[in-house]
C-alpha positions in Angstrom: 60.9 9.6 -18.0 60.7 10.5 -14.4 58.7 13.6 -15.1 56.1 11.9 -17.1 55.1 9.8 -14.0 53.5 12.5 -12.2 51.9 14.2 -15.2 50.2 10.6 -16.2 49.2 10.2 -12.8 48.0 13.5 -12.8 45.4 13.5 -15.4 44.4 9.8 -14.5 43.6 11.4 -11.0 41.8 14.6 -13.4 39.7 11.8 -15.5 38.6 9.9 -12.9 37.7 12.8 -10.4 35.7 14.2 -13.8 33.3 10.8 -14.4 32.8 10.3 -10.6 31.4 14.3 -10.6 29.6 14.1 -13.9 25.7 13.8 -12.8 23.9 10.9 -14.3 21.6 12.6 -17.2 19.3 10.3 -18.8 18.6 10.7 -22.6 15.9 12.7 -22.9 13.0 12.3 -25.5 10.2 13.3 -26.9 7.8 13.6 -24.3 3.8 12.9 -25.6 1.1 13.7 -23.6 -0.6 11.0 -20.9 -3.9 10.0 -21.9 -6.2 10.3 -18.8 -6.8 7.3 -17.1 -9.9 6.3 -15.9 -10.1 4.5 -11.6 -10.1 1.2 -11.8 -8.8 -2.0 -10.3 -6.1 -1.9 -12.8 -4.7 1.5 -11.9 -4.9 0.8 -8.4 -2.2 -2.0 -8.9 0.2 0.3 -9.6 1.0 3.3 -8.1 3.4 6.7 -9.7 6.4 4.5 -8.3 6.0 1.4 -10.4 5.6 -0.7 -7.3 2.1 -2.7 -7.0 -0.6 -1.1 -4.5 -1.0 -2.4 -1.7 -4.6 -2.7 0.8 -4.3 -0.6 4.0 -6.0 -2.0 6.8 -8.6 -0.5 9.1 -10.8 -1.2 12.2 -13.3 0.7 14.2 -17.1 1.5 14.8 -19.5 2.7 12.3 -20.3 6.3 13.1 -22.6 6.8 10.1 -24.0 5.0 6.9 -24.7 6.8 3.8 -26.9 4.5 1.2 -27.2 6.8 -1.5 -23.5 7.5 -2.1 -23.1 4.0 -1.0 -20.2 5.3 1.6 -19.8 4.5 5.7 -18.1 6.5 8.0 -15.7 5.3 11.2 -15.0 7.9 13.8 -11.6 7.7 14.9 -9.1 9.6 17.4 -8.3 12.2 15.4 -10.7 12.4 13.3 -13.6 10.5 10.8 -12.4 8.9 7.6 -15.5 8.4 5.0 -15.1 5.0 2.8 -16.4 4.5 -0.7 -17.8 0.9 -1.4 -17.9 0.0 -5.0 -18.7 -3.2 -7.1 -15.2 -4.9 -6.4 -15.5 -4.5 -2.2 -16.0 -7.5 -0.7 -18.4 -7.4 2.1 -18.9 -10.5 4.8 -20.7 -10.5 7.8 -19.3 -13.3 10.1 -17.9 -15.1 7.2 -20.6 -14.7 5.3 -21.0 -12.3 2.1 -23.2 -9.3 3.2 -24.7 -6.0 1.4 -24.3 -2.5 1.9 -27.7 -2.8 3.8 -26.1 -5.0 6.7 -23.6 -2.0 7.8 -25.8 0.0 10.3 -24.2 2.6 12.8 -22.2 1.3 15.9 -21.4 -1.8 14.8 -17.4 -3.5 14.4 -16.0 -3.5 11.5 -12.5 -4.4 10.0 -11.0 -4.7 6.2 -8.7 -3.0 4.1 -8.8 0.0 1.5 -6.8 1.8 -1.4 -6.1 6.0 -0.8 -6.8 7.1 -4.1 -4.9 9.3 -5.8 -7.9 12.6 -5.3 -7.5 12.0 -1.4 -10.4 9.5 -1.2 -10.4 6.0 0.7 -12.3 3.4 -1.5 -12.9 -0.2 0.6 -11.6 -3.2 -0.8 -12.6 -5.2 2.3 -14.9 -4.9 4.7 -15.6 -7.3 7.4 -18.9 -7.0 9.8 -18.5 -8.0 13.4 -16.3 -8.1 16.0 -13.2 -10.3 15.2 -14.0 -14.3 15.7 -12.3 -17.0 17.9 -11.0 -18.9 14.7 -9.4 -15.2 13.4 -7.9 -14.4 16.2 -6.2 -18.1 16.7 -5.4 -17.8 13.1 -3.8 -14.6 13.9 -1.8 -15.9 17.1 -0.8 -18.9 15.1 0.7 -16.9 12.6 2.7 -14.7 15.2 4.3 -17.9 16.9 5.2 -19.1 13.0 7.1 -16.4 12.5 8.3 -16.3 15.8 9.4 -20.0 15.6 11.3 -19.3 12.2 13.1 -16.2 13.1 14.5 -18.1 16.1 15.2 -21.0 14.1 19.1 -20.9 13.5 20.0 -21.9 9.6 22.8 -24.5 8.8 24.7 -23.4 6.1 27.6 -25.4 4.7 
């Protein structure tokens, strides 16, 4: 009996070192072909992770406006980034909706766009202006909330 004991404890110790080694292979099957997708709101809402989109946000001036290819350029530190409007951007003007024709060069803007997957940066929101008292209280409002709560100590029972 006594030199069983080591032999069963042996190859548990072999088993378990085994399944803790073996790498996790999924079953693989038949793999068909992606049909190609075309850009739209839908296919920005999800992203090759699974997770949704989500809007970057920008600011800056307008170096340049392009009406034909209906995009705007903002000059930056580094370097210019050129933004695609479309039918779904939202355009306002001191909380008002605007046009493409109400961008002109050197002028404030703000918003938020989607990188798309060929490299290029389509505007989701674009806001004319330079930010406005109500905004920026709404902004500092929101800071001390979350301020205020994270300070906040919880009771728990």
């Amino acid at each position: 009996m006594k030199s069983k004991i080591p032999l069963i404890t042996g190859v548990c110790v072999a088993a378990a070192i085994a399944l803790c080694a073996a790498p996790n292979i999924p079953a693989q099957g038949k793999k068909s072909p992606a049909p190609e997708a075309a850009a739209s709101a839908s296919s920005m809402a999800t992203e090759t992770s699974g997770k949704p989109a989500r809007a970057i946000p920008y600011r800056g001036k307008v170096a340049s406006v392009d009406a034909a290819a209906k995009t705007f350029t903002i000059a930056g530190k580094t370097g210019s980034r050129v933004f695609k409007i479309t039918d779904q951007t939202q355009i306002m003007k001191q909380g008002a909706p605007a046009t493409m024709a109400d961008i002109v060069a050197d002028e404030e803007m703000r918003g938020s766009y989607w990188k798309k997957s060929d490299g290029s940066l389509e505007a989701k929101k674009v806001n004319l202006g330079p930010n406005t008292d109500a905004a920026e209280t709404r902004k500092r409002s929101k800071k001390e909330k979350s301020a205020d709560s994270e300070a906040a100590p919880t009771a728990t029972p």
